[in-house]
C-alpha positions as CSV (number, residue, x, y, z in Angstrom):
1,X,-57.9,-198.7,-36.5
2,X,-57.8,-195.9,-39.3
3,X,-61.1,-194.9,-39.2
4,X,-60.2,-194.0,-35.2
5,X,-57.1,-192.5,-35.3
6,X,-58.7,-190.1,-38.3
7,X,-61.2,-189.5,-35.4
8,X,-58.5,-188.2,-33.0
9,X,-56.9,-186.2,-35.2
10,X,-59.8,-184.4,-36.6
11,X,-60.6,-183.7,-33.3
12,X,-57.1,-182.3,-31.6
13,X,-57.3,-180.3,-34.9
14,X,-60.6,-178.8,-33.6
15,X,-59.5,-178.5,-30.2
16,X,-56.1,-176.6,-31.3
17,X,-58.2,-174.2,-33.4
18,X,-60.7,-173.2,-30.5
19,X,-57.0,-172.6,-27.9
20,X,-55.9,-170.6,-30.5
21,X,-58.8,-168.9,-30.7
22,X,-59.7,-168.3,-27.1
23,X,-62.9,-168.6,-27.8
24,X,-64.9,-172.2,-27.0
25,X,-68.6,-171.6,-26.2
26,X,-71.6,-169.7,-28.7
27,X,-72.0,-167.4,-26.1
28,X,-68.2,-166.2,-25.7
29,X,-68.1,-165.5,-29.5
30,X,-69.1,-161.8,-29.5
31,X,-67.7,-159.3,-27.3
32,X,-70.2,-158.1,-24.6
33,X,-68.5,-154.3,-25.0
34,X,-65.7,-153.0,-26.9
35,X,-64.0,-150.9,-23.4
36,X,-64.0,-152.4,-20.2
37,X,-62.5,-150.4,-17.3
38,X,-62.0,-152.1,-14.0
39,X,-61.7,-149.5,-10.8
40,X,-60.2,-150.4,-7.6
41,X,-60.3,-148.9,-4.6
42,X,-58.1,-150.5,-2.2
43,X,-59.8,-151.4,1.3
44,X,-63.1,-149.8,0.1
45,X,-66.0,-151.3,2.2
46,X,-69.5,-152.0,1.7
47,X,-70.1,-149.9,4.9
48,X,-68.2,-147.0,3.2
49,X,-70.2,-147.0,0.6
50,X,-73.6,-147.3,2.8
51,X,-72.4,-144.3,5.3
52,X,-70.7,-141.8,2.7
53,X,-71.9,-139.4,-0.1
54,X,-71.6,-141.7,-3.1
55,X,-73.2,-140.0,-6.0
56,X,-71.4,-142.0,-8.6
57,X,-71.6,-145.4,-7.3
58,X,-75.0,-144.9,-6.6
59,X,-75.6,-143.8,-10.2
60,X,-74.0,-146.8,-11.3
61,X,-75.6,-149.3,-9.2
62,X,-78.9,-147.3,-10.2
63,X,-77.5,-148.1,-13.6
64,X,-76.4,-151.3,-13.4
65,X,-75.9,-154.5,-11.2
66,X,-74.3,-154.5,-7.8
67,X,-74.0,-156.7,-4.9
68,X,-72.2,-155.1,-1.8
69,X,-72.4,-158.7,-0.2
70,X,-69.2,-159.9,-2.7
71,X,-66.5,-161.6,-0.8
72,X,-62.8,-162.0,-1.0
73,X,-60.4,-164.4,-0.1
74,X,-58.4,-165.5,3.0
75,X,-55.9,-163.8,4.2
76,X,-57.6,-160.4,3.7
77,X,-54.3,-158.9,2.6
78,X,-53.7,-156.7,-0.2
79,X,-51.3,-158.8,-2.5
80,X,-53.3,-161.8,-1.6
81,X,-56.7,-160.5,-3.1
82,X,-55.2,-157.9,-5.7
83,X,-53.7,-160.9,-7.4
84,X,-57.2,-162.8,-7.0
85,X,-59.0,-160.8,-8.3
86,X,-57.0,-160.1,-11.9
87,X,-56.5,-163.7,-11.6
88,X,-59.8,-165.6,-11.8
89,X,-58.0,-167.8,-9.2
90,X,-57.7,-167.8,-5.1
91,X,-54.1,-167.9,-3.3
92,X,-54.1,-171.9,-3.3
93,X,-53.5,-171.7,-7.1
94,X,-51.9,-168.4,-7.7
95,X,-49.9,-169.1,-4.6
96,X,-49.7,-165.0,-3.6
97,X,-50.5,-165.7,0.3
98,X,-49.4,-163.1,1.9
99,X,-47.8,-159.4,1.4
100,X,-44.7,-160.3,1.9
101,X,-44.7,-162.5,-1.4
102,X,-42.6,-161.4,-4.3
103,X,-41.3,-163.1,-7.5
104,X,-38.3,-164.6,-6.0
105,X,-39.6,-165.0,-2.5
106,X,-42.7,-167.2,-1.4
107,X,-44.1,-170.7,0.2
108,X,-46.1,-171.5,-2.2
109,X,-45.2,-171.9,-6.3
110,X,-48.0,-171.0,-8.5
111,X,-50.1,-174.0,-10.1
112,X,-49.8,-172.9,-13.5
113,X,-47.6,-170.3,-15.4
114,X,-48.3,-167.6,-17.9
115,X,-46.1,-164.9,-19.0
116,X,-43.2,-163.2,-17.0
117,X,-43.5,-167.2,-15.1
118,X,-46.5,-165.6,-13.0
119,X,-49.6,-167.4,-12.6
120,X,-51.6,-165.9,-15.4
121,X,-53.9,-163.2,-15.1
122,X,-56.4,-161.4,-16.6
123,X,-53.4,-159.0,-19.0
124,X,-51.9,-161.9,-19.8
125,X,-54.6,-164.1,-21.0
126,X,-56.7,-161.2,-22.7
127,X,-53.2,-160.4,-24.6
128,X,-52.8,-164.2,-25.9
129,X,-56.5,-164.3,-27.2
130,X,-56.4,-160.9,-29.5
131,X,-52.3,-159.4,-29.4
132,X,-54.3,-156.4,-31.0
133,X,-56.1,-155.5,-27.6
134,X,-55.2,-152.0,-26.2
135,X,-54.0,-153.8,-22.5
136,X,-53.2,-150.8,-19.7
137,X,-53.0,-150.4,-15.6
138,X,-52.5,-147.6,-13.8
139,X,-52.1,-148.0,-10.3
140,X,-51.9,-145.9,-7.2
141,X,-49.8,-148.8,-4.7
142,X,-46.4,-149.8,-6.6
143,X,-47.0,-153.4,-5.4
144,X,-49.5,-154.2,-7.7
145,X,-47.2,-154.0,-10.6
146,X,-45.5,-157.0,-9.4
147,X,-48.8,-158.8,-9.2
148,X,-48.8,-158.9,-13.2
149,X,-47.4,-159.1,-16.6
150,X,-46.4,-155.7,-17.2
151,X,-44.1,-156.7,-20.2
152,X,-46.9,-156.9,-22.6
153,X,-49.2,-153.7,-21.6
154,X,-49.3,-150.8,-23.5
155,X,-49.4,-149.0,-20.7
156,X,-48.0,-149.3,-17.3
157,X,-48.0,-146.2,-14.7
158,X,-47.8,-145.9,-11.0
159,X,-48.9,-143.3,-9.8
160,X,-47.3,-141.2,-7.3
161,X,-51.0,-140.6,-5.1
162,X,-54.7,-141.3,-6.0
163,X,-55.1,-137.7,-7.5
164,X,-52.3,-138.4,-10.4
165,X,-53.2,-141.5,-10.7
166,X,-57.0,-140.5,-11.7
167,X,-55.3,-138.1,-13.7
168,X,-53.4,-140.3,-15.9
169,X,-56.3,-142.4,-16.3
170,X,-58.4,-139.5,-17.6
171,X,-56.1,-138.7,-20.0
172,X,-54.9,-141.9,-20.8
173,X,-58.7,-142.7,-21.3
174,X,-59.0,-139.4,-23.8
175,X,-56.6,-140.1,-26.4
176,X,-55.9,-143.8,-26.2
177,X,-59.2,-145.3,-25.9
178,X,-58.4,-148.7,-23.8
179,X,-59.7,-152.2,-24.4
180,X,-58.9,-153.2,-21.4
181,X,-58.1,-150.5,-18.4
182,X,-57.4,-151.5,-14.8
183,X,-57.4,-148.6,-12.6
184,X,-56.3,-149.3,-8.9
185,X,-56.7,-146.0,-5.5
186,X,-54.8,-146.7,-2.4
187,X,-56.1,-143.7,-0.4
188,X,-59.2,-145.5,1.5
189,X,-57.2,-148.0,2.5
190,X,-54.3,-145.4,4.1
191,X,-58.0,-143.2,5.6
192,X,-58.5,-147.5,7.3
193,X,-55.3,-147.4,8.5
194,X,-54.4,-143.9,9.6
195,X,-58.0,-143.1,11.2
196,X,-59.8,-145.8,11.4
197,X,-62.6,-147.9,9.6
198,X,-66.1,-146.4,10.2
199,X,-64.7,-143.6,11.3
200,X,-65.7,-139.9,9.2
201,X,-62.4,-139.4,8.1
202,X,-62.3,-143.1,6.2
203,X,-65.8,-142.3,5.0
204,X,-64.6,-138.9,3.8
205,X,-62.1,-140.9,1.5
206,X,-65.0,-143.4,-0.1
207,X,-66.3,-139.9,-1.0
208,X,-63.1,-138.8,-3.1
209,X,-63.1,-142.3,-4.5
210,X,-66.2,-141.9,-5.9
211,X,-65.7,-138.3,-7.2
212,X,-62.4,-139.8,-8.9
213,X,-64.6,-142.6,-10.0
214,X,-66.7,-140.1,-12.0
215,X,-63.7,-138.4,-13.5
216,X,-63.2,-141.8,-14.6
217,X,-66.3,-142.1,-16.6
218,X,-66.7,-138.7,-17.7
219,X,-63.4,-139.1,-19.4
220,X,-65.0,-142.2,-21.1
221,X,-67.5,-139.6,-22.4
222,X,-65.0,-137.0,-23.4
223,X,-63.4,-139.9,-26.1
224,X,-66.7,-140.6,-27.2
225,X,-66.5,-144.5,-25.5
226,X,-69.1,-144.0,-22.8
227,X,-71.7,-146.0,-24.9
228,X,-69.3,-149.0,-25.7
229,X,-68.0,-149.2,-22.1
230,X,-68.7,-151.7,-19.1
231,X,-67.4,-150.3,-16.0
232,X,-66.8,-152.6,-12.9
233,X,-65.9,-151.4,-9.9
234,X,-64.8,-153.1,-6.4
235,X,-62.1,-153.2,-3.8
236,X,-59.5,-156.0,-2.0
237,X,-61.0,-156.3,1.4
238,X,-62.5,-153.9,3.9
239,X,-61.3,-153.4,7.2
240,X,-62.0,-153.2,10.9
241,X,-60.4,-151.3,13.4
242,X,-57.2,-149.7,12.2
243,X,-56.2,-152.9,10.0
244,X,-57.3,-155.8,8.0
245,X,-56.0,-159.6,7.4
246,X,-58.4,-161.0,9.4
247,X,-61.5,-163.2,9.3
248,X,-64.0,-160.9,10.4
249,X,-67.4,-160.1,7.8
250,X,-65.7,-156.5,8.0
251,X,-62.8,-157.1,6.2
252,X,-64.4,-160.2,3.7
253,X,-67.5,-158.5,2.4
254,X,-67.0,-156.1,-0.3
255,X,-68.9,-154.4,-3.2
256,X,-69.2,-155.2,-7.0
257,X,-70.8,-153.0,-9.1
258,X,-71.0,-153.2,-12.7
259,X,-72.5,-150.7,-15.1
260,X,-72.9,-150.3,-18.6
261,X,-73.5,-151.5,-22.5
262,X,-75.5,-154.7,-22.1
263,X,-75.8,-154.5,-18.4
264,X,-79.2,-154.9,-16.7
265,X,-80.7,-151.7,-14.7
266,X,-80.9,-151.4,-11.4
267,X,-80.3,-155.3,-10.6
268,X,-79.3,-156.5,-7.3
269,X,-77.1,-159.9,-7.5
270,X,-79.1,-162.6,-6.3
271,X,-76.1,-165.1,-5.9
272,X,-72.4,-165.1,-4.2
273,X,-70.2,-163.5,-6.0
274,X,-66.6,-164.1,-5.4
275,X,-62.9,-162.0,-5.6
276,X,-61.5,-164.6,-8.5
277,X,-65.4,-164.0,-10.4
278,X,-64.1,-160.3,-11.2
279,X,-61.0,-161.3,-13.6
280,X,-64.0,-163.9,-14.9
281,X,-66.1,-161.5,-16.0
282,X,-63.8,-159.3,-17.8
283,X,-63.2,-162.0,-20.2
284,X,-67.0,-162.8,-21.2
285,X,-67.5,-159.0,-21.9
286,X,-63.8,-159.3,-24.4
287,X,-65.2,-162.2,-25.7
288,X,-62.0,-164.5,-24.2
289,X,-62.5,-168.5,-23.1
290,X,-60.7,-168.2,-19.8
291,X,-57.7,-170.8,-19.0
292,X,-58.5,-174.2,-17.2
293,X,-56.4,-173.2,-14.2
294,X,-58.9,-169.9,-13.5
295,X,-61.8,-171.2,-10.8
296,X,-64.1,-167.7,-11.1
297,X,-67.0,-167.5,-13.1
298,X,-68.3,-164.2,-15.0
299,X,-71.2,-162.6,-13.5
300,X,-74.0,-163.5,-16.3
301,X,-76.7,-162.5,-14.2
302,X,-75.9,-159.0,-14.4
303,X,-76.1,-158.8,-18.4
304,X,-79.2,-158.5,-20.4
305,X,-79.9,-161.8,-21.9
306,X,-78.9,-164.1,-19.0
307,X,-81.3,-165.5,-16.0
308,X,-80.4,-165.5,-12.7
309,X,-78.6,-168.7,-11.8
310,X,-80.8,-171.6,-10.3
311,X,-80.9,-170.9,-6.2
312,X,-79.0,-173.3,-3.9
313,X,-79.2,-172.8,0.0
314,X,-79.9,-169.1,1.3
315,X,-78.9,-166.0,-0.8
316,X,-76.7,-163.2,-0.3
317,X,-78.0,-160.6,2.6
318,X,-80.4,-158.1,1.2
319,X,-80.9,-155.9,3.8
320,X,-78.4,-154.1,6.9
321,X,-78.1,-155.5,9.8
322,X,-79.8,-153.5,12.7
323,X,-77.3,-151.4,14.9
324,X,-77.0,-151.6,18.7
325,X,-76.0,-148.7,20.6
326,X,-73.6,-148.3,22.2
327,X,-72.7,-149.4,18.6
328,X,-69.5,-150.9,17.3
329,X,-66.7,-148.6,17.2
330,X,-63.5,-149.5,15.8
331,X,-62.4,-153.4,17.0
332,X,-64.7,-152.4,20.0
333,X,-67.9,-154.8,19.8
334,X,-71.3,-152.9,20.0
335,X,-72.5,-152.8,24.0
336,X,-69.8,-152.1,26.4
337,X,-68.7,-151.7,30.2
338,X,-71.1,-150.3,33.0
339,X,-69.6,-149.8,36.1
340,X,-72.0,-149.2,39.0
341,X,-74.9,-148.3,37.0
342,X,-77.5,-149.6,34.6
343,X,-76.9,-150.4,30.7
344,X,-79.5,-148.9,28.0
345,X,-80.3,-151.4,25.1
346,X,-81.3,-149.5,22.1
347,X,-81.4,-150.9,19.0
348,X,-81.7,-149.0,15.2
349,X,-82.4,-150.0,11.6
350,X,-82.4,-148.6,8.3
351,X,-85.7,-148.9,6.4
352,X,-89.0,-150.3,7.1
353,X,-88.3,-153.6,8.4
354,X,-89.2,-155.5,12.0
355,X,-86.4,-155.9,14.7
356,X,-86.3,-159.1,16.5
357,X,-84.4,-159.7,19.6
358,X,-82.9,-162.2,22.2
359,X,-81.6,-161.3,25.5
360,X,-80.1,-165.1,26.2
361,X,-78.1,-165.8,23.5
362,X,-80.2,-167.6,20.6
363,X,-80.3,-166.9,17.7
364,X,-83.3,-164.2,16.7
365,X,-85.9,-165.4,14.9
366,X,-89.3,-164.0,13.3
367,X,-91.4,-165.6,16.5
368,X,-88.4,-163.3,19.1
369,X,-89.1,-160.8,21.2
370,X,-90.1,-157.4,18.6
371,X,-88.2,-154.4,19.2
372,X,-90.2,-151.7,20.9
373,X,-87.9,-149.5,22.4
374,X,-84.9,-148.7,24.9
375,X,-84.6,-151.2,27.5
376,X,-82.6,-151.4,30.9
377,X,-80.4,-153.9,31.9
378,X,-79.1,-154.4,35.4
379,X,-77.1,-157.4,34.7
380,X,-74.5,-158.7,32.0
381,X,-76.1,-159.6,28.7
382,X,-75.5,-160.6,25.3
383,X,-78.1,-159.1,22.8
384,X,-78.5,-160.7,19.7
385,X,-80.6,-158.9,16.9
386,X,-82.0,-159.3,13.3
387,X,-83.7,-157.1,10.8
388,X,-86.6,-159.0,8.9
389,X,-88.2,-157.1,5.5
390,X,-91.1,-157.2,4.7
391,X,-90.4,-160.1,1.6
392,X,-89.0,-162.7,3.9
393,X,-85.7,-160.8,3.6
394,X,-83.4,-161.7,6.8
395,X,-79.7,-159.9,7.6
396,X,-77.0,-160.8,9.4
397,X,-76.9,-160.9,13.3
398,X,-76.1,-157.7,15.0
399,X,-74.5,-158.9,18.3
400,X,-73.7,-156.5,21.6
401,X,-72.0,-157.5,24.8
402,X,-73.3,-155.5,27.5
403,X,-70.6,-155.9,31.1
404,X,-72.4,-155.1,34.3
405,X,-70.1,-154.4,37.1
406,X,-70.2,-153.0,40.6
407,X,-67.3,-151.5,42.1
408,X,-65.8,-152.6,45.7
409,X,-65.9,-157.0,44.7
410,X,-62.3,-157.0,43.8
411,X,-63.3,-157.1,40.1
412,X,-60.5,-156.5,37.4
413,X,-57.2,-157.9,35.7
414,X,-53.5,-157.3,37.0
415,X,-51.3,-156.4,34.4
416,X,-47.6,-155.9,33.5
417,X,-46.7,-154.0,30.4
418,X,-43.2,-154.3,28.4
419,X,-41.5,-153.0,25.5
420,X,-39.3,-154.3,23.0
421,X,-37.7,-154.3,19.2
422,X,-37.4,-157.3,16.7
423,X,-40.7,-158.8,17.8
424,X,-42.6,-161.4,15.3
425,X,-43.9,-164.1,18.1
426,X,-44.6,-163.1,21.7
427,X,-41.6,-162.5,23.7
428,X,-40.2,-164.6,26.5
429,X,-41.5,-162.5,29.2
430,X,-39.0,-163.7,32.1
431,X,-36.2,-162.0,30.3
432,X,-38.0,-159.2,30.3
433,X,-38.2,-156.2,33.0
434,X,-42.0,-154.6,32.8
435,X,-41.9,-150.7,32.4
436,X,-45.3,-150.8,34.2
437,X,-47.7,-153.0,36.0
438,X,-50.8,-152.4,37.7
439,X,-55.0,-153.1,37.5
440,X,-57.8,-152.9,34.8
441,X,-61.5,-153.4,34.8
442,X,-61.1,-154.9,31.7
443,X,-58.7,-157.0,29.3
444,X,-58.1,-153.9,27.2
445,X,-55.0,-153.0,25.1
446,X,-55.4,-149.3,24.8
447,X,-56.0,-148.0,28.0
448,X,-52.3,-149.7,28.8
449,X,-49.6,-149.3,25.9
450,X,-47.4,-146.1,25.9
451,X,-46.5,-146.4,21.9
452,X,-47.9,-147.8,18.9
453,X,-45.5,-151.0,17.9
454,X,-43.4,-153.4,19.9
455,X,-45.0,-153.6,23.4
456,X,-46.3,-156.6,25.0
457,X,-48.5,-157.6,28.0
458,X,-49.3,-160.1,30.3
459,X,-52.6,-160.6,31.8
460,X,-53.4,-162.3,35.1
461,X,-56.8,-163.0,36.8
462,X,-59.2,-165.3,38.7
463,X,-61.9,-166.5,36.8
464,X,-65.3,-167.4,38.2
465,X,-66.6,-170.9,37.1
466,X,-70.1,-171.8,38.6
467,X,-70.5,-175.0,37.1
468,X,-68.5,-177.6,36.1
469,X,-68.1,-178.8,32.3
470,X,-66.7,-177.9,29.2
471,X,-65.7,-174.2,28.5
472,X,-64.4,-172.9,25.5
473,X,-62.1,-169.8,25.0
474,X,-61.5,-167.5,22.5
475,X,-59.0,-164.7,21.8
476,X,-59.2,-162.2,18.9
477,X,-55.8,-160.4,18.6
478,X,-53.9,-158.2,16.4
479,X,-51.1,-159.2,16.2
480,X,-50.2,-162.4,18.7
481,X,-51.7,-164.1,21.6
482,X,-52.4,-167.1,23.7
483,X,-54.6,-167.8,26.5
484,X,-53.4,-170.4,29.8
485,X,-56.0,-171.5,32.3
486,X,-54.8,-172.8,35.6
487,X,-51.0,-172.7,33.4
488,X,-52.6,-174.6,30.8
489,X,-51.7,-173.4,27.7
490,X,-55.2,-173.4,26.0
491,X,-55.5,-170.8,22.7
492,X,-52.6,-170.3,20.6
493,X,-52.7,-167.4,18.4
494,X,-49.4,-166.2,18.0
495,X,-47.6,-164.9,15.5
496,X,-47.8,-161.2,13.4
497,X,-51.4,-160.8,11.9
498,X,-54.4,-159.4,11.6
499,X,-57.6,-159.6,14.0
500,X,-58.0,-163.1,14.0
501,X,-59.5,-165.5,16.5
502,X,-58.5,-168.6,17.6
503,X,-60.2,-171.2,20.4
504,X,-59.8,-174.0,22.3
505,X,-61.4,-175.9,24.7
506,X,-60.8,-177.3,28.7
507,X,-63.0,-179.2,31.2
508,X,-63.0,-177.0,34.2
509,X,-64.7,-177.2,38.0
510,X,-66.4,-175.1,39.9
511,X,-64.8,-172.0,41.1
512,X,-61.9,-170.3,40.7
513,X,-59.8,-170.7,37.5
514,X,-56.5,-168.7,36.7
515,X,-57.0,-167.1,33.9
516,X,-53.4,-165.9,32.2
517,X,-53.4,-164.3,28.7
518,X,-50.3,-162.8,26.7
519,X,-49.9,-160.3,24.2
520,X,-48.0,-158.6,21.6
521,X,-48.3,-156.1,18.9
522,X,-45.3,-156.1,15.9
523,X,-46.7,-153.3,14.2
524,X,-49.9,-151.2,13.0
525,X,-53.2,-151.9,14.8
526,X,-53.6,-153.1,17.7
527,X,-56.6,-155.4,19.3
528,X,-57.2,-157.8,22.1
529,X,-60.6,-159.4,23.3
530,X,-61.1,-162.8,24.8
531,X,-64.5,-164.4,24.7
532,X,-66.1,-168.1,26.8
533,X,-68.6,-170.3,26.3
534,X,-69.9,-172.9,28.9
535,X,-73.0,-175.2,30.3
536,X,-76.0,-172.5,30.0
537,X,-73.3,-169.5,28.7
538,X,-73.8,-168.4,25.2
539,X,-69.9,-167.1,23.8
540,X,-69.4,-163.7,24.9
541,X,-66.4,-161.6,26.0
542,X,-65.6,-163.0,28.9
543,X,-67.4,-160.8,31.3
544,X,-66.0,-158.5,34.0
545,X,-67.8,-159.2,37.1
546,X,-66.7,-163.0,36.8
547,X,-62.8,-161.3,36.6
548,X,-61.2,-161.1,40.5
549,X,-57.9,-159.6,40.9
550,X,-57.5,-162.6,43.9
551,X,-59.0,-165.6,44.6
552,X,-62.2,-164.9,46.7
């Protein structure tokens, strides 16, 4: 009995000494740089990056390891993934799931507690391990102060637009030389939200971010750090449309790049990489065992010394997906409506790869049909295309719907348009008066609304069923919606959020359905599109020349 309870002491002696140490494993026992400097650029996406002048990044990815396949975490909010990512932790432990969370105010309490009774993030652990660490943020959106412990950084400055905000990093930078800096830019995000993602204007912001970005580093070189220094850069989210929250690759994928002392060269990621794996890897490079409650893991892959991890299922994409034109634009899928005339199918990629192509809604594979050249189509079509390199390298699907209508069938959608105040579900529309009513081609929001925030519509049409079975539907809306066949309530998707889609599913006969949808928008973007699948139908949005304003 002695000799064991000697044995249990000795060892929760050792294990006290490695907590207070921070430190655990060989490999965390030496620092992987002396500086680290994270940069964040809120709602930065990989497709900014792709279609802007990006001098820097591309110096540090040419420099370092990158993967612009990262991804964050659901909801695609700000707060949600600003917290994740300092956090080595995803909203079901840190418990920040929305934007509308705050200290005092939220749904769910956070698993474990750190200092200032947060969940703990990166400031708060890297201060416990080594009190002597220079800690600092500087940060563009006040909201991200909230997200941390701000009572134990040496230095703690919003500032008042991404310009003063670089500039009290530079200088900050220049005489203090940081251990730690986290740098966060709102001004892509407010280019997403004011013009558009993929538009020039947001693009033209990913350019100022990355000539802010290299003030950054220059001012690294300026206090004679540059050499000791691991920069990482990423973003929260990306965006489609005018907005973001949703579930679409748009707003999940996002970059990480990582450059620096000890980091390999030019070194594409092989593996996923994850929001929480950010705060994750700024510990291995301090040198700091991370807390139990922390799920990330630190990108060893990316530093000299470490092998890629062992492969399990199929890796992150490699290569852009190819683009059909009429291309995406905004919310508004690639293809588009053709009344009374013919649609052209052309289809581009970047690089020397193959293009392979169906026309009847499989998936493409290397045996599909090869891309050639335009092609007409005289009927409505979904395309479905994929890039394939030249070392078995495959992308993502690039998916068009292309409407073929003819005037004079008694096509289209009725409509009735309404406005309101107060609005966070979908209204109850027989106490309401519409302002307007009348017909669509299409089940469009902005060819109808007169203002930007508090409208709603409803929807009404005659859908053509040729064969009895089971169909399923689908809305994507921003913000709610739901979706009633023959006064069936089938999708539900209510509520004030981002582009997300929601289905359901109804056993319908031959001929002709009622098809009723409702809409709202609270505030910001804006977006409606409902898609069906049935016997022989691949999912597409539901297609105009099945739409009758009567029953035939």
């Amino acid at each position: 009995m002695e000799n064991r309870i000697t044995v249990v002491i000795w060892a929760m002696t050792i294990a006290v000494i490695q907590f207070s140490c921070g430190r655990i494993t060989d490999e965390n026992l030496d620092r992987q740089a002396k500086h680290v400097i994270v940069i964040g650029i809120d709602g930065m996406s990989p497709d900014g990056i792709l279609n802007a002048s990006t001098p820097v990044l591309d110096k540090l990815m040419d420099e370092g390891s990158y993967t612009l396949n990262a991804r964050a975490v659901l909801p695609t909010s700000s707060s949600t993934n600003w917290k994740t990512m300092v956090s080595g932790a995803g909203p079901e432990q840190h418990g920040v799931t929305s934007n509308g969370w705050e200290r005092d105010t939220y749904i769910l309490p956070p698993a474990s507690k750190g200092d200032e009774d947060i969940f703990p993030t990166i400031f708060g652990v890297a201060h416990a391990s080594n009190p002597d660490l220079k800690i600092s943020a500087i940060y563009h959106w006040g909201g991200f102060g909230r997200l941390i412990e701000r009572s134990i950084l040496d230095y703690d400055k919003n500032g008042e637009n991404e310009d003063v905000t670089t500039r009290l990093a530079v200088n900050y930078i220049t005489s203090e030389k940081p251990d730690l800096l986290f740098v966060h830019l709102d001004h892509v995000d407010h280019a997403g939200h004011h013009d558009g993602h993929k538009t020039e204007p947001y693009y033209r912001s990913v350019e100022k971010a990355d000539s802010l970005i290299g003030e950054i580093v220059e001012a690294t070189k300026k206090a004679a750090i540059y050499d000791e220094t691991i920069f990482i850069v990423s973003a929260d989210h990306g965006g489609i449309g005018y907005g973001h929250g949703g579930e679409t690759l748009d707003e999940v994928e996002i970059p990480f790049i990582i450059s620096g002392k000890n980091i390999k060269k030019a070194n594409l990621i092989k593996h996923n990489v994850y929001q929480y794996d950010n705060a994750s890897t700024v510990a291995f490079v301090l040198g700091i065992e991370q807390p139990y409650a922390w799920i990330g893991k630190p990108v060893k892959s990316a530093f000299a010394g470490f092998p890629d991890p062992p492969s399990f299922g199929k890796q992150a994409v490699k290569i852009a997906a190819p683009v059909i034109i009429p291309k995406a634009n905004l919310y508004e899928p690639a293809g588009g409506l053709f009344i009374d005339e013919k649609a052209e199918l052309r289809i581009e990629a970047a690089g020397d790869v193959e293009i392979r192509y169906t026309l009847d809604g499989r998936e493409p594979t290397k045996d599909s049909k090869l891309y050639a050249g335009p092609e007409q189509l005289s009927s409505t079509t979904v395309v479905l295309a994929k890039s394939f390199g030249k070392n078995n390298e495959v992308s993502e699907t690039a998916t068009g719907y292309f409407r073929v209508v003819k005037s004079g069938n008694n096509n289209g959608v009725n409509f009735k348009y309404y406005e309101g105040e107060g609005w966070h579900f979908l209204p109850v529309f027989g106490t309401l008066k519409p302002i307007m009513q009348g017909k669509r081609h299409q089940i469009r929001v902005g060819n109808i609304n007169n203002r930007s925030n508090q409208f709603a519509i409803r929807y009404s049409s005659y859908l053509e069923i040729d064969k009895d079975g089971e169909y399923t539907f689908f809305i994507t809306s921003d913000d709610g919606s739901k979706l009633y066949i023959n006064n069936e309530l089938i999708v539900d998707n209510d509520g004030g959020h981002g582009a997300i889609q929601r289905s359901g599913t109804v056993e319908l006969k031959s001929g002709m359905a009622l098809l009723e949808i409702e809409y709202f928008n609270e505030a910001g973007g804006f977006w409606l599109d409902a898609y069906y699948k049935g016997p022989g139908i691949p999912k597409q949005i539901i297609p105009e020349d099945k739409l009758f304003l009567s029953k035939k």
